[in-house]
MIDOSE-1310 file (N, C-alpha, C; in nm, 2 decimals, decimal comma, always signed):
residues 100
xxxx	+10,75/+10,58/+10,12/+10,89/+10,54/+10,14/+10,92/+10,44/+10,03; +11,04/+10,46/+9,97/+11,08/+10,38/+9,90/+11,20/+10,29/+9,91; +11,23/+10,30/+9,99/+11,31/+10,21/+10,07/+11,39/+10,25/+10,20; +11,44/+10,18/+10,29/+11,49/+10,20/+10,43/+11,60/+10,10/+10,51
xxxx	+11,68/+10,19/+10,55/+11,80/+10,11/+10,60/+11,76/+10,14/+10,76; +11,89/+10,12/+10,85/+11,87/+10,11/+10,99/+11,90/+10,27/+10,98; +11,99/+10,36/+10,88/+12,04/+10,49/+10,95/+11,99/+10,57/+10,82; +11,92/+10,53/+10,74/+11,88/+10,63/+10,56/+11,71/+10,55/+10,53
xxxx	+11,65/+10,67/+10,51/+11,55/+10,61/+10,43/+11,56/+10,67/+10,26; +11,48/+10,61/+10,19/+11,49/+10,70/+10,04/+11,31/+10,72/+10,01; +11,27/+10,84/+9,96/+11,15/+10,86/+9,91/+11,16/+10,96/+9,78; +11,03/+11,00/+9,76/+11,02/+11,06/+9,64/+10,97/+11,22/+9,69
xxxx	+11,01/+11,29/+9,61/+10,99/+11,43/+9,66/+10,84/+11,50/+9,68; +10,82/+11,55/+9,79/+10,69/+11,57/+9,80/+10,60/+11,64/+9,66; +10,64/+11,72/+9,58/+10,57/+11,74/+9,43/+10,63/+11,69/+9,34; +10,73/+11,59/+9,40/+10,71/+11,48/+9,25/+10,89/+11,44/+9,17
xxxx	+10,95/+11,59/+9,19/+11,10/+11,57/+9,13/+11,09/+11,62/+9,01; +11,25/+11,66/+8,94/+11,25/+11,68/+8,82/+11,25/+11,60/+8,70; +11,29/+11,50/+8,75/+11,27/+11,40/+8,64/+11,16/+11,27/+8,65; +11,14/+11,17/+8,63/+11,06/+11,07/+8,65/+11,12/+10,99/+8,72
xxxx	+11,14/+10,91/+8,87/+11,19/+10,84/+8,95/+11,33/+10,94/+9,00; +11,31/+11,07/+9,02/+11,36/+11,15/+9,18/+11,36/+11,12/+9,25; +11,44/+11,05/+9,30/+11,48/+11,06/+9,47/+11,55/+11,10/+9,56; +11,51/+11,11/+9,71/+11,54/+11,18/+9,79/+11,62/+11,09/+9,91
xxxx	+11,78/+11,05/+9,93/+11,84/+10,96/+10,00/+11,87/+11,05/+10,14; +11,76/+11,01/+10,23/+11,81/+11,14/+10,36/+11,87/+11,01/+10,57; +11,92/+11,09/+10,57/+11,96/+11,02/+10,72/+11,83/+11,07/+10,83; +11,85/+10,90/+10,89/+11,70/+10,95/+10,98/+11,77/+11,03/+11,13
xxxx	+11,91/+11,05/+11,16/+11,97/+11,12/+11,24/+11,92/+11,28/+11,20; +11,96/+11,39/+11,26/+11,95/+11,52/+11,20/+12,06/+11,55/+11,19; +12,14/+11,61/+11,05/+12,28/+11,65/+10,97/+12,20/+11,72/+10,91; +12,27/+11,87/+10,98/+12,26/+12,03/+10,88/+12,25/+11,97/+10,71
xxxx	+12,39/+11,97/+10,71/+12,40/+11,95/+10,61/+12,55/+11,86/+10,57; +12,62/+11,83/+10,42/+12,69/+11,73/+10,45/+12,84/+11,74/+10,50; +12,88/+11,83/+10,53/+12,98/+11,89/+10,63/+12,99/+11,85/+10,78; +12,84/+11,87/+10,86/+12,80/+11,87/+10,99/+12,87/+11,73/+11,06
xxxx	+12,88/+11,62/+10,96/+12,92/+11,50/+11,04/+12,99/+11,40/+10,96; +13,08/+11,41/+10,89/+13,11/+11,32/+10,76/+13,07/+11,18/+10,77; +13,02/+11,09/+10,87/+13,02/+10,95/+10,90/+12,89/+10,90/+10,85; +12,79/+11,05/+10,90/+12,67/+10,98/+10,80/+12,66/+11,03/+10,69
xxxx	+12,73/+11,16/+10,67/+12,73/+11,19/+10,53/+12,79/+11,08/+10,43; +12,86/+11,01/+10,47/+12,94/+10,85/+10,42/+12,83/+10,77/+10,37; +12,77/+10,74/+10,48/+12,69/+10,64/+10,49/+12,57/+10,69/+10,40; +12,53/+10,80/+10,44/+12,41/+10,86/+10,35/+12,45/+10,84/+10,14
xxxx	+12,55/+10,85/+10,12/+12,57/+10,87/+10,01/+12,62/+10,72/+9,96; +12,69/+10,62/+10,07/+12,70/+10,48/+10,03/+12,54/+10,44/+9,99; +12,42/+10,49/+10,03/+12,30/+10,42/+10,02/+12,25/+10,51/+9,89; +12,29/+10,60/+9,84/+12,25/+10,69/+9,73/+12,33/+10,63/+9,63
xxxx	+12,43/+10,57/+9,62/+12,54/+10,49/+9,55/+12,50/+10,35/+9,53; +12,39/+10,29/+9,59/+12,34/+10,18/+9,59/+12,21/+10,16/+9,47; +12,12/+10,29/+9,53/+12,02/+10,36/+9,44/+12,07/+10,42/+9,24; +12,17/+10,43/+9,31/+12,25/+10,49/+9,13/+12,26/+10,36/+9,07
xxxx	+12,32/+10,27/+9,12/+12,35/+10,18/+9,10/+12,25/+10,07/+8,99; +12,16/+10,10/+9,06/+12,00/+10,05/+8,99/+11,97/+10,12/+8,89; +12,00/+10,30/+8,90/+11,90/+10,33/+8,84/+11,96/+10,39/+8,68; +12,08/+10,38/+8,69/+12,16/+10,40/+8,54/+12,20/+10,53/+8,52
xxxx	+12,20/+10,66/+8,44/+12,26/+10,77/+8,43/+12,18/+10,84/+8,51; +12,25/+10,91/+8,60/+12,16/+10,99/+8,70/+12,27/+11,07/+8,73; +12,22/+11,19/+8,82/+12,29/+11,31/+8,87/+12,28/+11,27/+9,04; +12,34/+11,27/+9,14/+12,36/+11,25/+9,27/+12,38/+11,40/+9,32
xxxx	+12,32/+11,47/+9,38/+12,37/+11,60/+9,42/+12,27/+11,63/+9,60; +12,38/+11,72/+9,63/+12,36/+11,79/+9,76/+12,43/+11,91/+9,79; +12,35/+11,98/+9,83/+12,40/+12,14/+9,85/+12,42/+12,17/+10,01; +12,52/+12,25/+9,99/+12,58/+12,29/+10,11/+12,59/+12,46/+10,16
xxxx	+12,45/+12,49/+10,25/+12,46/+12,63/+10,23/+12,38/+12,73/+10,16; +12,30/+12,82/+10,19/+12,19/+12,89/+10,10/+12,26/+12,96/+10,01; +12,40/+13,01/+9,94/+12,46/+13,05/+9,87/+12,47/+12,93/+9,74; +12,48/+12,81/+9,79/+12,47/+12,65/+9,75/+12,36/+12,61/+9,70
xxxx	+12,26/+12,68/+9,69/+12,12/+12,66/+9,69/+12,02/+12,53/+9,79; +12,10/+12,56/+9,88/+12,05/+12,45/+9,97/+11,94/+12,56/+10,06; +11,82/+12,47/+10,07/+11,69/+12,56/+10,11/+11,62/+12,45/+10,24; +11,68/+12,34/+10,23/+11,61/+12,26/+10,37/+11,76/+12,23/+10,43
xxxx	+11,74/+12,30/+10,57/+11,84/+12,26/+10,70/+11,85/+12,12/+10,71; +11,86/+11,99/+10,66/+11,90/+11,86/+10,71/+11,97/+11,79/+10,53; +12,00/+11,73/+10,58/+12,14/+11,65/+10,49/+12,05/+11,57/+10,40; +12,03/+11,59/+10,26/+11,95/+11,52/+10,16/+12,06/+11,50/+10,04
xxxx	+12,03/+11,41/+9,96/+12,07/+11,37/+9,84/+11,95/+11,35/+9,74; +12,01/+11,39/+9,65/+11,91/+11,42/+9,53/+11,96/+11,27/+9,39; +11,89/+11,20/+9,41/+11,88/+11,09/+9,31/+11,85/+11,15/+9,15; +11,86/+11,17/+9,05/+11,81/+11,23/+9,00/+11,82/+11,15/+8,84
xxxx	+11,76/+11,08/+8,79/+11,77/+11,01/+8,66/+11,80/+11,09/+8,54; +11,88/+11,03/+8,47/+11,87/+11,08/+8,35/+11,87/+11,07/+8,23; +11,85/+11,11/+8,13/+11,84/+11,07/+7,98/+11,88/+11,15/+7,88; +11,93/+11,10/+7,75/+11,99/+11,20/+7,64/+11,89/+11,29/+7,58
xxxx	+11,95/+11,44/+7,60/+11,79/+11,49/+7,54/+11,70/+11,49/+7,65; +11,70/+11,51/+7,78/+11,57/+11,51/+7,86/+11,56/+11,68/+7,91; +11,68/+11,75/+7,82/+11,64/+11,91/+7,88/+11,70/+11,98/+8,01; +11,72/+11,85/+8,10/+11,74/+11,92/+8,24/+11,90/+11,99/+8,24
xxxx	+11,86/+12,09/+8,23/+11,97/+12,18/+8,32/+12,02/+12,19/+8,47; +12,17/+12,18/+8,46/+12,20/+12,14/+8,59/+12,21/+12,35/+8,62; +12,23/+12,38/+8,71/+12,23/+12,51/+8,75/+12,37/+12,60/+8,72; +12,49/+12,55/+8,69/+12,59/+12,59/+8,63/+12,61/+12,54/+8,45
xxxx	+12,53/+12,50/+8,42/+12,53/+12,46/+8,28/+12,45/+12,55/+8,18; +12,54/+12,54/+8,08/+12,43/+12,65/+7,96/+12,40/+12,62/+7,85; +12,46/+12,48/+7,84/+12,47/+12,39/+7,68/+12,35/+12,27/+7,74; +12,27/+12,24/+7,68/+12,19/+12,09/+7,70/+12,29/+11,96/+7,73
xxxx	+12,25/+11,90/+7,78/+12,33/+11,77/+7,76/+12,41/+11,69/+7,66; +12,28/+11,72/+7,54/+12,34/+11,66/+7,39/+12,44/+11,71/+7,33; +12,42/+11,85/+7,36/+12,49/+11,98/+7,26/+12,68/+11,97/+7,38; +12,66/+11,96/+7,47/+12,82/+11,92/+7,48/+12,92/+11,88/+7,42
């Protein structure tokens, strides 16, 4: 665990993430997903907004729905760092980062 509130913990993804310092900002309540209850979806992403905050250009994302590419039933946020030139493709994108 890499850090913990009274209603959100934040950890690292069990094989590791896409980039170097991935994180995972989840509610210790159970929320499908971020529709199911907006109050902790609030709260859950005020604490992912704390984590951004620190951690400089990053992608914040959460999916809604297996069409969404959402594959775990509970309400996660994806911390996700980033850098110029690091490659990562977001899943609607077809140009690198740089090349924008």
């Amino acid at each position: 665990m890499l850090r913990e509130w009274p209603e959100t913990i934040a950890i690292r993804p069990r094989h590791g993430g896409v980039t170097d310092g991935h994180v995972l900002v989840i509610p210790k309540v159970h929320v499908a997903d971020v529709a199911e209850d907006p109050s902790v979806s609030a709260t859950t992403m005020l604490r992912a907004a704390e984590l951004a905050a620190e951690a400089g250009d990053c992608n914040v994302i959460t999916s809604r729905g297996p069409s969404a590419t959402q594959t775990v039933r509970h309400l996660h946020l994806h911390l996700v760092p980033r850098a110029d030139g690091d490659g990562l493709l977001l899943p609607w994108t077809t140009a690198r980062p740089a090349e924008r």
